[in-house]
BAKOL-722552 format. One record per residue: z, y, x of N, C-alpha, C, O in turn. Coordinates in steps of 0.02 Angstrom, whole numbers, padded with zeros to 5 digits, always signed. Layout:
<nodes>
ZYXZYXZYXZYX
...
</nodes>
This chain:
<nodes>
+02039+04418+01184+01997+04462+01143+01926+04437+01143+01886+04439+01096
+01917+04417+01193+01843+04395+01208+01838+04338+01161+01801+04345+01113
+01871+04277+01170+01874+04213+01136+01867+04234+01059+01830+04200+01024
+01903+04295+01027+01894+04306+00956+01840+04344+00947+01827+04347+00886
+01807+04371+00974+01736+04407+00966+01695+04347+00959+01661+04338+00908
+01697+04306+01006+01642+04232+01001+01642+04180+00946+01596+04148+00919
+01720+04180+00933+01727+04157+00848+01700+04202+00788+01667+04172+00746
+01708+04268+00781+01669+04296+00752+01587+04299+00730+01559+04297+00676
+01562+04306+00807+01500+04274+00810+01492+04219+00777+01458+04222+00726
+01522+04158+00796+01507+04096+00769+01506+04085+00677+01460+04064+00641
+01561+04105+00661+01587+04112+00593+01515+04168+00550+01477+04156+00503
+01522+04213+00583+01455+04244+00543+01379+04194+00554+01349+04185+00501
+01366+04180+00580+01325+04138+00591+01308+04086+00532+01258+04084+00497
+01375+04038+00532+01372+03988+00489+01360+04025+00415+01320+04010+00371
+01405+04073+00419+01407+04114+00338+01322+04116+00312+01303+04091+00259
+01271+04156+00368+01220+04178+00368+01180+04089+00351+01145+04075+00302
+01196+04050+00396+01173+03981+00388+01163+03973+00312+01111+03966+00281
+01221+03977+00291+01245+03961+00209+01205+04004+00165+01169+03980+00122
+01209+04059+00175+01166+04098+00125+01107+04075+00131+01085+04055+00078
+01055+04066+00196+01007+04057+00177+00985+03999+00169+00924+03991+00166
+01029+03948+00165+00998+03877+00128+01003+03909+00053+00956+03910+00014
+01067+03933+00041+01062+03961-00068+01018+03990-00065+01035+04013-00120
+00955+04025-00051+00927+04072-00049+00843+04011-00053+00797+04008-00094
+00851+03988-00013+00805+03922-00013+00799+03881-00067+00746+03866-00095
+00875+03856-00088+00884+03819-00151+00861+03874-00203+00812+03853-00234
+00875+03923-00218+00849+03983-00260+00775+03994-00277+00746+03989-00331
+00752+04010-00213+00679+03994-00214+00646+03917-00242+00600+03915-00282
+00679+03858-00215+00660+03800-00250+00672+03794-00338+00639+03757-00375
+00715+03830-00356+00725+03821-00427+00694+03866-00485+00697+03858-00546
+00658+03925-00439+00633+03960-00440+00541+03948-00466+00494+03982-00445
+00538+03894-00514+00479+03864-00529+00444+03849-00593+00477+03835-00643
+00392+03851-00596+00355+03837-00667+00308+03760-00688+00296+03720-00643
+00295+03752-00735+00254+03696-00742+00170+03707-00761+00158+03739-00812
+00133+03691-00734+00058+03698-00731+00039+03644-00787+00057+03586-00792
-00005+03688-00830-00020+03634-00904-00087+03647-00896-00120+03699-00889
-00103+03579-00899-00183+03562-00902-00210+03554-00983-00165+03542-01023
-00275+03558-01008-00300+03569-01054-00338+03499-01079-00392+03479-01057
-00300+03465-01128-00305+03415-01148-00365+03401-01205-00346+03413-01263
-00431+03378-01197-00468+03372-01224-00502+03307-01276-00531+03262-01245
-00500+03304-01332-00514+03237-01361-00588+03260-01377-00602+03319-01387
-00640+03203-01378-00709+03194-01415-00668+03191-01495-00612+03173-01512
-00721+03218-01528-00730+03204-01588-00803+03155-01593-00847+03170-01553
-00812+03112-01629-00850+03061-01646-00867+03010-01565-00818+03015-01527
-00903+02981-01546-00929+02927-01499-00951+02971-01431-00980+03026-01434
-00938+02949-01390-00956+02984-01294-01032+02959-01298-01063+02983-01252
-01061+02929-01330-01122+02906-01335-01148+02903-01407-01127+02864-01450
-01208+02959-01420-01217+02945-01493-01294+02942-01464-01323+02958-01412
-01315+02900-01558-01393+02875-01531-01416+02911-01610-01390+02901-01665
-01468+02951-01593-01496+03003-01645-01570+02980-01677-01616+02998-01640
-01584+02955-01718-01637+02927-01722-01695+02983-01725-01677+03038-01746
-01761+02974-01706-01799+03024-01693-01816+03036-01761-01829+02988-01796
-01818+03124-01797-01856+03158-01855-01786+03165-01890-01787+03201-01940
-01709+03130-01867-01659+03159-01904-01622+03231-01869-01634+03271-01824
-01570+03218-01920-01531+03289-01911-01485+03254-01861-01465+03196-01866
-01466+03310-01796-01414+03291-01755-01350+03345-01774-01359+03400-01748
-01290+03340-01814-01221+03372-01808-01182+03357-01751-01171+03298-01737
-01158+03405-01715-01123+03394-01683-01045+03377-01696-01007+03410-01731
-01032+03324-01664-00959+03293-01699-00886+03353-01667-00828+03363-01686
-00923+03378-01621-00859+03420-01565-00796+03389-01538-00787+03329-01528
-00752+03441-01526-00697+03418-01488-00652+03472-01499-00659+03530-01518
-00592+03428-01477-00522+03465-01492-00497+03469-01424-00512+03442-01371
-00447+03518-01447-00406+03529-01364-00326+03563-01391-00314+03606-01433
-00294+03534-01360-00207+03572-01344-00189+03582-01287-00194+03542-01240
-00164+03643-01285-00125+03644-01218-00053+03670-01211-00046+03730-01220
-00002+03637-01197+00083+03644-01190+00058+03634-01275+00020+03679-01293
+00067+03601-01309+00067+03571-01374+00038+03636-01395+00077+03648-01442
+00003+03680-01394-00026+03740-01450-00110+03715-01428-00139+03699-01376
-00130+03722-01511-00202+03691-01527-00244+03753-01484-00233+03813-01491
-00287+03727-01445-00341+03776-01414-00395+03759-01435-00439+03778-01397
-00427+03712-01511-00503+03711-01529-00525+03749-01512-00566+03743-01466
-00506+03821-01543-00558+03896-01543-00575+03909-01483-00627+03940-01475
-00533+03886-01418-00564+03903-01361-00602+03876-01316-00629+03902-01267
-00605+03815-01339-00669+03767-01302-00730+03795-01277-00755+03838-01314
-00759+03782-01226-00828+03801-01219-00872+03773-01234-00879+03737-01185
-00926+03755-01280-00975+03687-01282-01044+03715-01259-01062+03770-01279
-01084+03678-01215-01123+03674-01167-01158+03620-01200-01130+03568-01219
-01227+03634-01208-01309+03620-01208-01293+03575-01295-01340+03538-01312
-01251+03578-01328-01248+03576-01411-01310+03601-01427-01334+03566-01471
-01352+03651-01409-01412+03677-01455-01464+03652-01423-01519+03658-01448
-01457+03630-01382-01524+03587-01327-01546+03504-01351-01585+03466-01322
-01506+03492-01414-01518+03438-01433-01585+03438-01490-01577+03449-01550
-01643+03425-01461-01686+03394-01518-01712+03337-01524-01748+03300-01491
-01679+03336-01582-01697+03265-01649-01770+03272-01676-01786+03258-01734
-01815+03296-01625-01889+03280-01626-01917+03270-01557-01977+03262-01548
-01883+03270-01517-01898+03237-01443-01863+03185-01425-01802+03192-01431
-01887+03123-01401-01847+03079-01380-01821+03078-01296-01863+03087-01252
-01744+03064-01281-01739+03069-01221-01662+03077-01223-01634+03056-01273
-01629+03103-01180-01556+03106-01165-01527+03163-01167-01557+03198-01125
-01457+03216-01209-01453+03248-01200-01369+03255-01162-01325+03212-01161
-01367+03323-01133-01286+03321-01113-01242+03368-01154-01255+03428-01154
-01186+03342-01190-01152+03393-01218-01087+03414-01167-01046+03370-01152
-01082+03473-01146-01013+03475-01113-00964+03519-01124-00974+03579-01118
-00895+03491-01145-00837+03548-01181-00794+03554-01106-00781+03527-01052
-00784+03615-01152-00721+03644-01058-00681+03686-01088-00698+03715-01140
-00604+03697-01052-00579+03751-01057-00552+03746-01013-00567+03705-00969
-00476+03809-01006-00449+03836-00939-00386+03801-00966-00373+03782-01023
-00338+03797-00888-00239+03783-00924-00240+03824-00897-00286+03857-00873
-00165+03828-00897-00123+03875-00892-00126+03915-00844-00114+03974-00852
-00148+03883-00768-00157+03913-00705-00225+03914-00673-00245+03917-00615
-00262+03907-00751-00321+03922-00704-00359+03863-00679-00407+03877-00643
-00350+03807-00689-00362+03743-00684-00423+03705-00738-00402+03665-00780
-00497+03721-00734-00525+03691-00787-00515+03618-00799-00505+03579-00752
-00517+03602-00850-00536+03517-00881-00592+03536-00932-00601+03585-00968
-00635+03465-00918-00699+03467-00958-00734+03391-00981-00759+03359-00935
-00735+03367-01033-00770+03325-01052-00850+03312-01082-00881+03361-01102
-00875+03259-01084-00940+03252-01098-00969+03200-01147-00947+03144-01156
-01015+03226-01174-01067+03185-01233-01114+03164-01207-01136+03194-01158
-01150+03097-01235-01221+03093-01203-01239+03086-01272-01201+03059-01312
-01305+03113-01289-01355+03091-01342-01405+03079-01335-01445+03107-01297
-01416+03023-01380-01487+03000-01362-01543+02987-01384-01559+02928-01389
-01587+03035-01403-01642+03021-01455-01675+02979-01451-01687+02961-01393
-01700+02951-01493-01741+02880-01496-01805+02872-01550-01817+02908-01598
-01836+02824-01532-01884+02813-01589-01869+02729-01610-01879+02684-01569
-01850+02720-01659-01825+02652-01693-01901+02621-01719-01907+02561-01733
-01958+02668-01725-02037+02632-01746-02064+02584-01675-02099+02534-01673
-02039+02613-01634-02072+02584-01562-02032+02496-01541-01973+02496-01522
-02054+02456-01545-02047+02378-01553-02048+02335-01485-02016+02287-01463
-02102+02375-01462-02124+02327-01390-02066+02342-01335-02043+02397-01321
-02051+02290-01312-01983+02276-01272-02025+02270-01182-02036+02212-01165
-02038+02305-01148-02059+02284-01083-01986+02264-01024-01975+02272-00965
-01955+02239-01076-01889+02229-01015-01906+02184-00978-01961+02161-00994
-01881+02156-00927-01889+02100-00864-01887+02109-00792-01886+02166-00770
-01887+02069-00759-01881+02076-00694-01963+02086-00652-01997+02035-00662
-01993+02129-00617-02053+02152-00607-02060+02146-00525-02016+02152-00482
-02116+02135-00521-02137+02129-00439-02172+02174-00430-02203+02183-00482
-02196+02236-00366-02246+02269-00361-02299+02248-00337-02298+02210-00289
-02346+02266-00360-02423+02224-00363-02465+02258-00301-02453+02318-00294
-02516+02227-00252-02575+02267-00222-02594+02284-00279-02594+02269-00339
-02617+02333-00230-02656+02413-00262-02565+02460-00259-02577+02517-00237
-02520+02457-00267-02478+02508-00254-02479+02549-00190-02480+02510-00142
-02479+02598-00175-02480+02637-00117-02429+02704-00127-02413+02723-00184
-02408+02735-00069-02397+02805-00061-02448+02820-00022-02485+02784+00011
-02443+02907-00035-02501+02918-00014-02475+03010+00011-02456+03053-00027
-02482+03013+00062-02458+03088+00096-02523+03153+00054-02583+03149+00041
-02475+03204+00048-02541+03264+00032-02562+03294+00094-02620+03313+00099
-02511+03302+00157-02525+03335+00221-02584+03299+00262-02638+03322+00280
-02553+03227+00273-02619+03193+00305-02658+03153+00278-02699+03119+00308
-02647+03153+00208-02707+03106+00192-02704+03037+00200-02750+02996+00194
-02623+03026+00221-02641+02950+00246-02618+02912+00175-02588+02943+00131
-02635+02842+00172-02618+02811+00111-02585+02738+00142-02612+02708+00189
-02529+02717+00110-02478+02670+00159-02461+02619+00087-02421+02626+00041
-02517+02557+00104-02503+02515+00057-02443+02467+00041-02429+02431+00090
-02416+02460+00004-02354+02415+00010-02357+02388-00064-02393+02408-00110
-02290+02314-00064-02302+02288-00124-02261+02218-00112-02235+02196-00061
-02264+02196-00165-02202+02133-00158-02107+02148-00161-02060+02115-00139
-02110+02200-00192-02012+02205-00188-02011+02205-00258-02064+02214-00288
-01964+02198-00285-01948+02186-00346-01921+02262-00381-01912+02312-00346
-01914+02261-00428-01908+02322-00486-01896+02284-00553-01933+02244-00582
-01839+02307-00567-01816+02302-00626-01813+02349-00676-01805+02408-00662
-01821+02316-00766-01844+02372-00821-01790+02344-00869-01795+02283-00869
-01752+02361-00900-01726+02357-00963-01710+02401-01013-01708+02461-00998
-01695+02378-01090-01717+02427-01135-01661+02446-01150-01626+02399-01169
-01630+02509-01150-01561+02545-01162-01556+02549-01257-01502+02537-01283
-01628+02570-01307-01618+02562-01353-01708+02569-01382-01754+02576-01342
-01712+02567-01416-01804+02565-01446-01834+02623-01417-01831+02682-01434
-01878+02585-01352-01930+02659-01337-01903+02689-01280-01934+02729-01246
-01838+02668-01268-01811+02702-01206-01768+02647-01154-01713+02625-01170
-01803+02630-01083-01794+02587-01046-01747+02619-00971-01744+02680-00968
-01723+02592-00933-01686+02602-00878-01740+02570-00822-01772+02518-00831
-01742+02607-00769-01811+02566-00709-01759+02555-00661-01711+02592-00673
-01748+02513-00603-01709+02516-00575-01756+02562-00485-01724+02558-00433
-01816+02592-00485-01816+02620-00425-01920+02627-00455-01968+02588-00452
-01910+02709-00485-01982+02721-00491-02030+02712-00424-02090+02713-00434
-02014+02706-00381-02043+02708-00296-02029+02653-00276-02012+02649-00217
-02030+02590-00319-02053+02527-00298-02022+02503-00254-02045+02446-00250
-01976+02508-00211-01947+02471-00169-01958+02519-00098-01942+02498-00042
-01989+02585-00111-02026+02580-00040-01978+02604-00019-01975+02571+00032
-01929+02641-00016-01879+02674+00030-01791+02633+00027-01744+02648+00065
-01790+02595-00013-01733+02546-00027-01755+02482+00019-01717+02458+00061
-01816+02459+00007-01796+02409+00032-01862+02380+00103-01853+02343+00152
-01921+02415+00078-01972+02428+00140-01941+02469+00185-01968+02453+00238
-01908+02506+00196-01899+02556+00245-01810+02540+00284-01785+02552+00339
-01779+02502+00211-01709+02478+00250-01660+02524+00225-01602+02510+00239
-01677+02592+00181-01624+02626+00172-01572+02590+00154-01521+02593+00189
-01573+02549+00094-01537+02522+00046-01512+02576-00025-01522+02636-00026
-01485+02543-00071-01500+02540-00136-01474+02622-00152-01469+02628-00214
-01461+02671-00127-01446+02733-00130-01495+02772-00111-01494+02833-00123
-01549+02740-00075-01619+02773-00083-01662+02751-00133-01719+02776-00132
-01652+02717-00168-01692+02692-00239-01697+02753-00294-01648+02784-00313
-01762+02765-00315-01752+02818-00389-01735+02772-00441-01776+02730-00460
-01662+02780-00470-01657+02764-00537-01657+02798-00569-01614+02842-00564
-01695+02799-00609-01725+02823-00689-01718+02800-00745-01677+02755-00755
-01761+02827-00797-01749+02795-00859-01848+02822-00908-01875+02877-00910
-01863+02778-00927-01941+02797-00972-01936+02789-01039-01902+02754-01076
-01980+02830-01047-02013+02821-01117-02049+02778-01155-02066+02828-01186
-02077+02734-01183-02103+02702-01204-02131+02735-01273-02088+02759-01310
-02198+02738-01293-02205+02768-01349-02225+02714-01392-02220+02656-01372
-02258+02733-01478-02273+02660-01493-02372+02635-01464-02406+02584-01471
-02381+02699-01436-02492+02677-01415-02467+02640-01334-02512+02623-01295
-02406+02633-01319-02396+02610-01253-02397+02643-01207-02396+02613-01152
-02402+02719-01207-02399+02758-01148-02320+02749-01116-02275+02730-01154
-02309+02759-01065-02256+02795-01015-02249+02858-00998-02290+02890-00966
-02190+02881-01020-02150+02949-00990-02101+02955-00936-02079+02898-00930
-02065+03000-00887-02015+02982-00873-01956+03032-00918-01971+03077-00958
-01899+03013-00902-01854+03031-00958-01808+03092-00896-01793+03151-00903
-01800+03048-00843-01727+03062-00796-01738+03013-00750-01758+02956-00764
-01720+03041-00670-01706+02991-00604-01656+03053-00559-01651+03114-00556
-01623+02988-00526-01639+03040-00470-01631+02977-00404-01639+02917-00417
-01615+02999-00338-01615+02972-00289-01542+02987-00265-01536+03038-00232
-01503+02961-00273-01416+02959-00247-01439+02987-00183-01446+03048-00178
-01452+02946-00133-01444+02981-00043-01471+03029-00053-01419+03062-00060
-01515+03070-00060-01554+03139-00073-01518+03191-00123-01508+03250-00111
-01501+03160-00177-01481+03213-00241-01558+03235-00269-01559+03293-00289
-01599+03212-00271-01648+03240-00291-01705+03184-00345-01685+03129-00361
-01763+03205-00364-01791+03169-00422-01855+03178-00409-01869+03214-00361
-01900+03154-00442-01979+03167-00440-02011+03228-00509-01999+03239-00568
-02067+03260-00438-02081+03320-00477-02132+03302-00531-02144+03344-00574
-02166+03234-00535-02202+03231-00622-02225+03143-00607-02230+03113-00554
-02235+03122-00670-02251+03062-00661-02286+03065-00700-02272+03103-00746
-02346+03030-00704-02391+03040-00776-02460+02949-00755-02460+02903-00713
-02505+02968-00814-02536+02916-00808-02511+02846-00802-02533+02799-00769
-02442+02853-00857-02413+02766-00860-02430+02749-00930-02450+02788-00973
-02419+02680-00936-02454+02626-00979-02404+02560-00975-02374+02543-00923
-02402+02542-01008-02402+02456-01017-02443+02403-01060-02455+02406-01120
-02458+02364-01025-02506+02328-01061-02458+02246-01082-02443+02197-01049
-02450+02261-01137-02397+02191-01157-02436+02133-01155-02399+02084-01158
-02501+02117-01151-02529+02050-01144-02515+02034-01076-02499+01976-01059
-02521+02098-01022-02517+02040-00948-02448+02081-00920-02433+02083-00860
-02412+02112-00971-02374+02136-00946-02351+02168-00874-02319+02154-00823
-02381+02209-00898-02411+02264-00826-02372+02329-00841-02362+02346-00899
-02353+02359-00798-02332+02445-00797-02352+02454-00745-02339+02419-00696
-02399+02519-00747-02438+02564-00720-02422+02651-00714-02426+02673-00772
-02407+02706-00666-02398+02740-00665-02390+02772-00598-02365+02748-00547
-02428+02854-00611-02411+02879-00543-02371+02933-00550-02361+02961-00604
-02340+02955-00480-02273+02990-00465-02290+03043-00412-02314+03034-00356
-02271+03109-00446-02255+03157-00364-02215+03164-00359-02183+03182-00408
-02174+03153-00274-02126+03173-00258-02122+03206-00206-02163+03200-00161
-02068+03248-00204-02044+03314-00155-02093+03356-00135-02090+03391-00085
-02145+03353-00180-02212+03423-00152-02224+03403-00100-02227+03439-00051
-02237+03325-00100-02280+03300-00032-02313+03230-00025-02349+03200+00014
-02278+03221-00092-02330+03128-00093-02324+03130-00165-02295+03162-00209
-02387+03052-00157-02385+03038-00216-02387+02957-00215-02426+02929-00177
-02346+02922-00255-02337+02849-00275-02400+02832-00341-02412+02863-00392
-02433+02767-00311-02460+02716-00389-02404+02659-00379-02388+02621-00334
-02384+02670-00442-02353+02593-00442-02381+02560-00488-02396+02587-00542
-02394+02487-00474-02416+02435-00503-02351+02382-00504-02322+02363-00452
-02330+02357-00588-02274+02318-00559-02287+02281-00640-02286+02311-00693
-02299+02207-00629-02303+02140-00655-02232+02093-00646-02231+02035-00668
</nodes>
């Protein structure tokens, strides 16, 4: 009697075994598919707007599980584009899938002035007379001799490769993730603007730059910089 009670045991057991692997397999089959939100540009990921025209926006399309979702797109900074300022703008479309999962694509535009001629592209050295200069102590820390690079992305608007001259890339040893890359203005009387920087290792940018120039006979760029609400850069770079 005993021996058939323990088979019993056993036999229910396995039964119970069995059910709950089907029960497992059940749950595994038991599943859906997650649809992401498929986004196309309409016209170029890069459009160049000439300055005093009209900018249309070209937009974007979207499907998701094959049903058209245009109407639901989000578009981001479309009205922030003026075609009377020159400089860079961001267009950004988004929507949701199925579970909640955004996808989002992006525009760059780029206003320009096609009157502006003078090309200051080249490879640049920083000149004495460049300094930082602290607002707390007053101290002023001359440096000079690293190189800086300028090229022209399209008329009037150039790429710098490190508004701060070398001093924290390559005087100080950070390396090239402490460099401000940026991008300037060029107007056609030769002033300098800045457009956009920032500093990769930091995440951060300079709070104004003003008093730049180029002088195309000795090919000079001149300009000073505040940064982080605590210094200020002259750069001199030939």
């Amino acid at each position: 009697m005993k021996k058939i009670y323990l088979f019993g045991l056993l036999m229910a057991g396995v039964l119970l075994g069995l059910t709950s692997c089907n029960d497992d397999k059940d749950e595994l089959t038991d599943s859906r598919l997650t649809y992401y939100a498929d986004l196309q540009l309409q016209g170029d990921e890069f459009m160049l707007v000439p300055i005093g025209s009209t900018f249309v926006d070209p937009g974007c399309t979207g499907t998701l599980a094959g049903e058209d979702i245009t109407n639901k797109i989000i578009v981001e900074g479309a009205d922030d584009v003026d075609p009377n300022s020159p400089g860079f703008y961001y267009i950004t479309y988004s929507a949701v899938g199925s579970d909640g999962y955004p996808a989002s694509v992006e525009r760059t535009v780029c206003v320009y002035d096609p009157s502006v001629t003078t090309d200051m592209s080249g490879d640049y050295t920083v000149q004495e007379g460049s300094y930082r200069y602290s607002f707390s102590s007053g101290a002023t820390v001359p440096f000079s001799g690293y190189p800086v690079s300028i090229e022209r992305i399209v008329p009037g608007i150039f790429s710098i490769s490190d508004m701060m001259g070398g001093y924290y890339d390559v005087r100080a040893g950070y390396g090239p993730r402490y460099a401000m890359n940026g991008y300037l203005q060029l107007t056609g009387d030769n002033e300098i603007f800045a457009l956009s920087a920032v500093v990769p290792g930091w995440g951060d940018s300079y709070d104004d730059l003003y008093d730049g120039s180029y002088d195309p006979e000795t090919q000079t760029v001149t300009f000073d910089m505040d940064y982080a609400g605590s210094m200020q850069f002259h750069i001199i770079l030939q």
